[in-house]
CHARMM internal coordinates of N, CA and C (Angstrom, degrees):
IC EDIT
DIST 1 N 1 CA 1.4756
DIST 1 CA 1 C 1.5369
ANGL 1 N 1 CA 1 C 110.27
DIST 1 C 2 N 1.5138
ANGL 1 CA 1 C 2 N 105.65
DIHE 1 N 1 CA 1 C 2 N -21.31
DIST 2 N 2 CA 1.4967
ANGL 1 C 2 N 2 CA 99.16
DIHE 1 CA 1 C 2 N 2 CA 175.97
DIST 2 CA 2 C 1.8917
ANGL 2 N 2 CA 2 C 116.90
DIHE 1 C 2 N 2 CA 2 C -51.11
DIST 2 C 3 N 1.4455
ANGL 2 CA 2 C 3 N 84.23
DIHE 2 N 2 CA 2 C 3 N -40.13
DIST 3 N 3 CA 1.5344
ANGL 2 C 3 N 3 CA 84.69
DIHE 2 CA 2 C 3 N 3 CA -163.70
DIST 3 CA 3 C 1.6964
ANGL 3 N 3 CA 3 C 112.04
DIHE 2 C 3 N 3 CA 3 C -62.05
DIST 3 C 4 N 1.5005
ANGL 3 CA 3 C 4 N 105.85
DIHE 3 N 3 CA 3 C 4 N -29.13
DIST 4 N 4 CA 1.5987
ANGL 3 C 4 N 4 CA 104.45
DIHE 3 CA 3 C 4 N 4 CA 166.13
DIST 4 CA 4 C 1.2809
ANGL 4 N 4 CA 4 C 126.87
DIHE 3 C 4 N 4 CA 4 C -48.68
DIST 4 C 5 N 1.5996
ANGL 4 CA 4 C 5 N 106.98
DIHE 4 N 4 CA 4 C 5 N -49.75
DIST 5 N 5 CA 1.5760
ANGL 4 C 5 N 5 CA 112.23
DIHE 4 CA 4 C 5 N 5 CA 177.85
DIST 5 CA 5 C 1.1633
ANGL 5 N 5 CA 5 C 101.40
DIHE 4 C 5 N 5 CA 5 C -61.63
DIST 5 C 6 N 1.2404
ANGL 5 CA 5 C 6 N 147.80
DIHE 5 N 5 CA 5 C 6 N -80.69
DIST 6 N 6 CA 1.5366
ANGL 5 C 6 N 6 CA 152.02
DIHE 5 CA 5 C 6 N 6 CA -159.90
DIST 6 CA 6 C 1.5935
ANGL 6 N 6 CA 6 C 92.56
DIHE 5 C 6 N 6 CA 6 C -31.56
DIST 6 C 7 N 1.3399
ANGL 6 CA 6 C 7 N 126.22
DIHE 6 N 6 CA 6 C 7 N -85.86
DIST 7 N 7 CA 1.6630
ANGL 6 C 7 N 7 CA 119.31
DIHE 6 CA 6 C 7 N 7 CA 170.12
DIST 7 CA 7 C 1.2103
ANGL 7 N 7 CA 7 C 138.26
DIHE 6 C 7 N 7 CA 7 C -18.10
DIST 7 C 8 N 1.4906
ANGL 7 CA 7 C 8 N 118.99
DIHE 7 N 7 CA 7 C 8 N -37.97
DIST 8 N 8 CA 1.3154
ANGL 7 C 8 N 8 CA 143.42
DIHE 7 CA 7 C 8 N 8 CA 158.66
DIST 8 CA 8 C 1.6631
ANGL 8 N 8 CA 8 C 113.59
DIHE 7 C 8 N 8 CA 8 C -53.81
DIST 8 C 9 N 1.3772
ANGL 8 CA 8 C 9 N 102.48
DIHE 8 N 8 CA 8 C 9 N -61.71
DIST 9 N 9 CA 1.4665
ANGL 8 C 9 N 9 CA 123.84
DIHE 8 CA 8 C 9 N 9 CA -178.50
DIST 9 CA 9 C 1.6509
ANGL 9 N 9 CA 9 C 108.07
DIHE 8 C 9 N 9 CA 9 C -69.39
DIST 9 C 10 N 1.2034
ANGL 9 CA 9 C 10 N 128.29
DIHE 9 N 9 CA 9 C 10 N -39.37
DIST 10 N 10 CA 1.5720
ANGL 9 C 10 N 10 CA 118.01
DIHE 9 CA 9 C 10 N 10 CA 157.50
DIST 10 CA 10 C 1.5417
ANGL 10 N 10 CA 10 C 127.67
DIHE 9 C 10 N 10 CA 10 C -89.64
DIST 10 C 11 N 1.5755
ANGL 10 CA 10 C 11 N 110.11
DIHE 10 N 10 CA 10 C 11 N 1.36
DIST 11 N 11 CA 1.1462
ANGL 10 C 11 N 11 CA 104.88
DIHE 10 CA 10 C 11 N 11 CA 145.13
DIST 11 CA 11 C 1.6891
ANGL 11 N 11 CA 11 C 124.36
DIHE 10 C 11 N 11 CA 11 C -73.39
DIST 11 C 12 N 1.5564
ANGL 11 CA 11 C 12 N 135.60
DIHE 11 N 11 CA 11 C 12 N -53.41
DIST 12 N 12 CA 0.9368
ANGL 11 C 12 N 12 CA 131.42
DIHE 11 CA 11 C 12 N 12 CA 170.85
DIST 12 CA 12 C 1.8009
ANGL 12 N 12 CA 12 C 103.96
DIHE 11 C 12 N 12 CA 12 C -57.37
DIST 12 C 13 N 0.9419
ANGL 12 CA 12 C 13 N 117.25
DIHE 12 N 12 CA 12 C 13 N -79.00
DIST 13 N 13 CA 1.6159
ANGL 12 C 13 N 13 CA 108.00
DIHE 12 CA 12 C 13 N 13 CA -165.88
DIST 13 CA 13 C 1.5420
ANGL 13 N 13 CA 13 C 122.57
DIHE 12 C 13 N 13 CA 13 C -11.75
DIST 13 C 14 N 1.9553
ANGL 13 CA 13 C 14 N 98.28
DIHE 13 N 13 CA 13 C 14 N -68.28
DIST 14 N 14 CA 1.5526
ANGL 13 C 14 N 14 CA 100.28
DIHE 13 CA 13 C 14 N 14 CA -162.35
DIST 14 CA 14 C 1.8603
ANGL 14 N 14 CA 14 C 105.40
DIHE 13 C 14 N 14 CA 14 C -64.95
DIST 14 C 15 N 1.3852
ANGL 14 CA 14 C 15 N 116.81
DIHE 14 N 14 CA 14 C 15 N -55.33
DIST 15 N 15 CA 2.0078
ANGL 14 C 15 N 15 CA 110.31
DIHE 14 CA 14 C 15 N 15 CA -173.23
DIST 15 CA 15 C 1.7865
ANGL 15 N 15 CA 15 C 106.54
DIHE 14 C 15 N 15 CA 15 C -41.34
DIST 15 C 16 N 1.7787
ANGL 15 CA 15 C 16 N 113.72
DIHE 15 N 15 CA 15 C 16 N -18.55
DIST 16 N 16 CA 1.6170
ANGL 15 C 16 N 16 CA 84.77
DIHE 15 CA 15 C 16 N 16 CA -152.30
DIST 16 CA 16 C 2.0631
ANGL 16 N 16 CA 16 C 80.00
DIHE 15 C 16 N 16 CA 16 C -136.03
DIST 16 C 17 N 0.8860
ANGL 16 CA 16 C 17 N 121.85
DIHE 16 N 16 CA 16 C 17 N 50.73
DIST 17 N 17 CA 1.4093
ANGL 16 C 17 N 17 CA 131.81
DIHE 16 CA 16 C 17 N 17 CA 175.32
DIST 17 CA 17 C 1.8786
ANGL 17 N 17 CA 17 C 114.52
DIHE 16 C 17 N 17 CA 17 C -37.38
DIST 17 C 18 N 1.3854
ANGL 17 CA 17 C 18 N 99.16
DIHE 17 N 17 CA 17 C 18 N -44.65
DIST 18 N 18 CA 1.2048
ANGL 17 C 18 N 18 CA 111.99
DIHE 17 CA 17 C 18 N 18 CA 179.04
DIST 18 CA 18 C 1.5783
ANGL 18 N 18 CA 18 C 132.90
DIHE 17 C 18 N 18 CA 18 C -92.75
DIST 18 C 19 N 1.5493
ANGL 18 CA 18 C 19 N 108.65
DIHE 18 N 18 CA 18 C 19 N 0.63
DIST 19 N 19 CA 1.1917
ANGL 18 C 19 N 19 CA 126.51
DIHE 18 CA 18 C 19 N 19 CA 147.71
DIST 19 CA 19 C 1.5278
ANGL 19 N 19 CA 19 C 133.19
DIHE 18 C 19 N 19 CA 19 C -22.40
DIST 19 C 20 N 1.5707
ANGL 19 CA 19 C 20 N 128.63
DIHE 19 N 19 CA 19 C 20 N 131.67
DIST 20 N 20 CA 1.4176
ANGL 19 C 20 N 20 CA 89.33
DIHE 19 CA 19 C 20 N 20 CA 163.31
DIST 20 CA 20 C 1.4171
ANGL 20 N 20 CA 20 C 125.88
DIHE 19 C 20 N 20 CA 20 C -98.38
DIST 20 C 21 N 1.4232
ANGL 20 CA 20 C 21 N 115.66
DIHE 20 N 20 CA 20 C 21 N -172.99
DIST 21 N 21 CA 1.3559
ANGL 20 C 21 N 21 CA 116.07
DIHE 20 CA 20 C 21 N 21 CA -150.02
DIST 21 CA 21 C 1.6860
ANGL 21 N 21 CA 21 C 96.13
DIHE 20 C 21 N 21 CA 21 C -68.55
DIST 21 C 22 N 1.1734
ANGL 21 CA 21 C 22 N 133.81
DIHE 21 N 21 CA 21 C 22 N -37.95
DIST 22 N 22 CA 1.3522
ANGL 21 C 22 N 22 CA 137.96
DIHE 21 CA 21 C 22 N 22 CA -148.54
DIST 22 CA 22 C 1.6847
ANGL 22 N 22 CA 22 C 83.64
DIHE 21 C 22 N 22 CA 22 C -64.35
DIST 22 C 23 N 1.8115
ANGL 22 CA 22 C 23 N 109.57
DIHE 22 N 22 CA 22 C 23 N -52.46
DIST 23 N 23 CA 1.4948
ANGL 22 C 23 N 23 CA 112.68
DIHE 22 CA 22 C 23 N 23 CA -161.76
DIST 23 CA 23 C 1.6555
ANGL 23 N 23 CA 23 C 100.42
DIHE 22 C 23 N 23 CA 23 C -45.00
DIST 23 C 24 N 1.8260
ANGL 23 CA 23 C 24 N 108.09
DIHE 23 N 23 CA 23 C 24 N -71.36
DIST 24 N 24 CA 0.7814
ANGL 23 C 24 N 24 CA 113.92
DIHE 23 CA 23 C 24 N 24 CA -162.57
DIST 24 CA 24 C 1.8680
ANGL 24 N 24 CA 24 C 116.28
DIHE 23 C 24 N 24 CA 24 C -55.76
DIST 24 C 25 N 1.0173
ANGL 24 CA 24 C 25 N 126.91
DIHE 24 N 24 CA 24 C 25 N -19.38
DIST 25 N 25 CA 1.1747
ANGL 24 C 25 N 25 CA 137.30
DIHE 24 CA 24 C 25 N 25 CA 167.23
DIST 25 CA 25 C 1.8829
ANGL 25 N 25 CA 25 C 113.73
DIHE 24 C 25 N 25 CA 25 C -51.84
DIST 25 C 26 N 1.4465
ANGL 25 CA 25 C 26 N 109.15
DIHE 25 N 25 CA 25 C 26 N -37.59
DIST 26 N 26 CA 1.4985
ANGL 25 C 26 N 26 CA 128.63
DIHE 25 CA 25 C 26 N 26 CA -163.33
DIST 26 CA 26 C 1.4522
ANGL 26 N 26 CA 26 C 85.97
DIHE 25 C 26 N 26 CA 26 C -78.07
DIST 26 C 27 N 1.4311
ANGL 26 CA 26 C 27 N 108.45
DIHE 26 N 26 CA 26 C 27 N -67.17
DIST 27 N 27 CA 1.3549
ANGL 26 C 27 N 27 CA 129.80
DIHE 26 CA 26 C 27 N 27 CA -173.03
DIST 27 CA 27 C 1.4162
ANGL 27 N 27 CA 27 C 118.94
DIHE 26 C 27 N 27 CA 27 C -24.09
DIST 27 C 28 N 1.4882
ANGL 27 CA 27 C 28 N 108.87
DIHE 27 N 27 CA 27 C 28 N -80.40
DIST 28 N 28 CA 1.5771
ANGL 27 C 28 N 28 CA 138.65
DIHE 27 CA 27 C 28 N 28 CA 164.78
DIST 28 CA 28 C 1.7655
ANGL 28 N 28 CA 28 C 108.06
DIHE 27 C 28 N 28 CA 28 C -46.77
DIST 28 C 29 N 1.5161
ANGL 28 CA 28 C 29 N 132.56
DIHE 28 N 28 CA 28 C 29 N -1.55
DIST 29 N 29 CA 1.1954
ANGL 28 C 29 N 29 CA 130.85
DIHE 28 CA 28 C 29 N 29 CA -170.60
DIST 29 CA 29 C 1.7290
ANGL 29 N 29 CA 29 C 94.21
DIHE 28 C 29 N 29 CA 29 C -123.90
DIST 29 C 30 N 1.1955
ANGL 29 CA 29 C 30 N 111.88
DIHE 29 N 29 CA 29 C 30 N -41.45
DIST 30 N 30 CA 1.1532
ANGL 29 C 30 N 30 CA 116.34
DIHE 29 CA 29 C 30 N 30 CA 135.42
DIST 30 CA 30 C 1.8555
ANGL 30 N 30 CA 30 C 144.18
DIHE 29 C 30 N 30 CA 30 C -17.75
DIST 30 C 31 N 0.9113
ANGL 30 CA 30 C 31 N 119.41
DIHE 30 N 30 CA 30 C 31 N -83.46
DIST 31 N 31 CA 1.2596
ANGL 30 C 31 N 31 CA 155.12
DIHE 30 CA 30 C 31 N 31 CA 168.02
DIST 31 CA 31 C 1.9261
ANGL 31 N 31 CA 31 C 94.01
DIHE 30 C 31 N 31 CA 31 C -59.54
DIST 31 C 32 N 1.1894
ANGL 31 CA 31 C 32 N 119.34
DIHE 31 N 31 CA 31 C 32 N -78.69
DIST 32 N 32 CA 1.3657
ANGL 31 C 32 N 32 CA 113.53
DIHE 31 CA 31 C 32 N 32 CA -178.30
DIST 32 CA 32 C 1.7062
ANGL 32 N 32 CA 32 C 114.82
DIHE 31 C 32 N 32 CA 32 C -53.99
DIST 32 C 33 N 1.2823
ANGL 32 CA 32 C 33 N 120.09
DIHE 32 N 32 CA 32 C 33 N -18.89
DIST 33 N 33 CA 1.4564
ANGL 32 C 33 N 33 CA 114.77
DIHE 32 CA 32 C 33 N 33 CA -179.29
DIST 33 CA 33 C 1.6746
ANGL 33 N 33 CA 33 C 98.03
DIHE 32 C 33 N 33 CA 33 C -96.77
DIST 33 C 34 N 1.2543
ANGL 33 CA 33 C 34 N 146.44
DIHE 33 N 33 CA 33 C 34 N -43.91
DIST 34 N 34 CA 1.3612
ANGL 33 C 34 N 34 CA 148.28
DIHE 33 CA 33 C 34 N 34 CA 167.94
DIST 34 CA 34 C 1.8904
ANGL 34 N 34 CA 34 C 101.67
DIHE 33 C 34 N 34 CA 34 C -42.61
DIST 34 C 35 N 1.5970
ANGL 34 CA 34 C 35 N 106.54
DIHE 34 N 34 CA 34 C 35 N -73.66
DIST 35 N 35 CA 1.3183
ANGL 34 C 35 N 35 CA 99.48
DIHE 34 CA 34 C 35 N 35 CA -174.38
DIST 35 CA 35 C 1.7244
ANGL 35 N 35 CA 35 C 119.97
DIHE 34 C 35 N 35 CA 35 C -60.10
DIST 35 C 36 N 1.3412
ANGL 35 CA 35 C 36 N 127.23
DIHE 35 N 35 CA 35 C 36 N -2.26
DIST 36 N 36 CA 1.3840
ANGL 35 C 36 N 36 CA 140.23
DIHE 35 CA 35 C 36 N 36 CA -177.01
DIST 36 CA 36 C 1.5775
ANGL 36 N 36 CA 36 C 82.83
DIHE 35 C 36 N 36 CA 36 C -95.71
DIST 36 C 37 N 1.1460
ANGL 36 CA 36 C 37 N 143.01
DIHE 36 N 36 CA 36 C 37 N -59.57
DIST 37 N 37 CA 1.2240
ANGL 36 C 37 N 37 CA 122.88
DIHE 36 CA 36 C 37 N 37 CA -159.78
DIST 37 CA 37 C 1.7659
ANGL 37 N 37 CA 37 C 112.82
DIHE 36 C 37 N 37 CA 37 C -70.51
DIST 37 C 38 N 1.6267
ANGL 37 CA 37 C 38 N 96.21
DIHE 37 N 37 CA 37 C 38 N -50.95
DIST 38 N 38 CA 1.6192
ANGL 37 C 38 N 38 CA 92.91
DIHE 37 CA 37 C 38 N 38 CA 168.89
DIST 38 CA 38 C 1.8029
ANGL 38 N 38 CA 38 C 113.23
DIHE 37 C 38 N 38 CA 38 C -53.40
DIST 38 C 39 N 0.9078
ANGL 38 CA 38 C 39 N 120.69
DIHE 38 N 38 CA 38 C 39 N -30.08
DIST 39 N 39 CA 1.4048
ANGL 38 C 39 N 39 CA 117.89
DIHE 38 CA 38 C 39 N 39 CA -178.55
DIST 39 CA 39 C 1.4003
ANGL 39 N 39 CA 39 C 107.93
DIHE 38 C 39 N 39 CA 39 C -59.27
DIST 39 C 40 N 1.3557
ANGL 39 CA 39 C 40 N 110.38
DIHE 39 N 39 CA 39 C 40 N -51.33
DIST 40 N 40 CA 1.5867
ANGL 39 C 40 N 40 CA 125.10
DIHE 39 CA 39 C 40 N 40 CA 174.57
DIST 40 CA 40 C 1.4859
ANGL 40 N 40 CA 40 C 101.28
DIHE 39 C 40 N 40 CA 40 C -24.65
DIST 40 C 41 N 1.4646
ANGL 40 CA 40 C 41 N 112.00
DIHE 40 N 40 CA 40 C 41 N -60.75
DIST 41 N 41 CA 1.4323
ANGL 40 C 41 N 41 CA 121.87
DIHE 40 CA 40 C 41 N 41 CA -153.84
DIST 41 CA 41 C 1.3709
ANGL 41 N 41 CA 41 C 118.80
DIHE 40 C 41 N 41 CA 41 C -98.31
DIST 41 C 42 N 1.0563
ANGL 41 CA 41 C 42 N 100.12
DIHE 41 N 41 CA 41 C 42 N -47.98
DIST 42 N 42 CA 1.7537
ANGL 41 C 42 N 42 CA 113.51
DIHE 41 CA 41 C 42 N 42 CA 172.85
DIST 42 CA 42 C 1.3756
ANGL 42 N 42 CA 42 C 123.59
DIHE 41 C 42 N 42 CA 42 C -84.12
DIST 42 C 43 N 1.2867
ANGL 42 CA 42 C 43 N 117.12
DIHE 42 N 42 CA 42 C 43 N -16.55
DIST 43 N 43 CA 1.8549
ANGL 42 C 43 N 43 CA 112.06
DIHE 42 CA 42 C 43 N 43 CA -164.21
DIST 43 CA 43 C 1.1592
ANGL 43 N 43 CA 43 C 108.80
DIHE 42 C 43 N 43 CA 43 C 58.15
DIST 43 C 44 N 1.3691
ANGL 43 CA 43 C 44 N 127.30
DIHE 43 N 43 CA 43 C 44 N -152.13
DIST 44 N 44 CA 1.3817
ANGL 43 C 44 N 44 CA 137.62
DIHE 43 CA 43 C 44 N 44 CA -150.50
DIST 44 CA 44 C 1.2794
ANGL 44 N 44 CA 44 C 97.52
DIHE 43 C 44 N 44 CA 44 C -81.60
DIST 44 C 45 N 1.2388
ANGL 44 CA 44 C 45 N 119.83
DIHE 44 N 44 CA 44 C 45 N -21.20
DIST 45 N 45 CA 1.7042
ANGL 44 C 45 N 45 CA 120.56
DIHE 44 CA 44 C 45 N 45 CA -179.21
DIST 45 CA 45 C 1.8271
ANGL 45 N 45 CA 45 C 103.79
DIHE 44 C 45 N 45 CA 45 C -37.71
DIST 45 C 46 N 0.9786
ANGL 45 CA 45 C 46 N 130.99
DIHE 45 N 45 CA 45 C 46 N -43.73
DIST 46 N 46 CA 1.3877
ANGL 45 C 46 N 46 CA 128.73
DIHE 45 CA 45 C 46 N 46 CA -162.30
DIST 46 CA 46 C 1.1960
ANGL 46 N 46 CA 46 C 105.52
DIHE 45 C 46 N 46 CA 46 C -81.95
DIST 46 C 47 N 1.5275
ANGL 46 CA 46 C 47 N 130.07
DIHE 46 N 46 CA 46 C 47 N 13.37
DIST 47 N 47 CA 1.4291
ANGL 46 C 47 N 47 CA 120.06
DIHE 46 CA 46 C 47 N 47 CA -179.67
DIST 47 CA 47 C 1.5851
ANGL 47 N 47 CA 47 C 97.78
DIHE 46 C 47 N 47 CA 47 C -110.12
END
COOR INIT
IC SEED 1 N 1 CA 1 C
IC BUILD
C-alpha cells in the first residue's frame, strides 16, 4: 500500500507546487484515504 500512497502523494504535490502546506497536507490525506479505499477493491487496477 505504500506504493499507493507515494502515487497519491506525487500526484497532489507536482499540479499544485505552490499550494500551502496545510492545503496540500488535506489534499495528500485525501488522496491517500480514496486511493487506500480503491486499493481495497481494485488492487493495482486503480493506478
Amino acid at each position: 500500500m505504500s506504493n499507493q500512497v507515494r502515487v497519491a502523494l506525487g500526484r497532489v504535490e507536482i499540479p499544485s507546487p505552490r499550494r500551502s502546506v496545510g492545503e496540500l497536507g488535506a489534499r495528500v490525506g485525501q488522496a491517500a484515504g480514496v486511493t487506500g479505499a480503491r486499493a481495497a477493491g481494485d488492487g493495482p487496477a486503480n493506478g
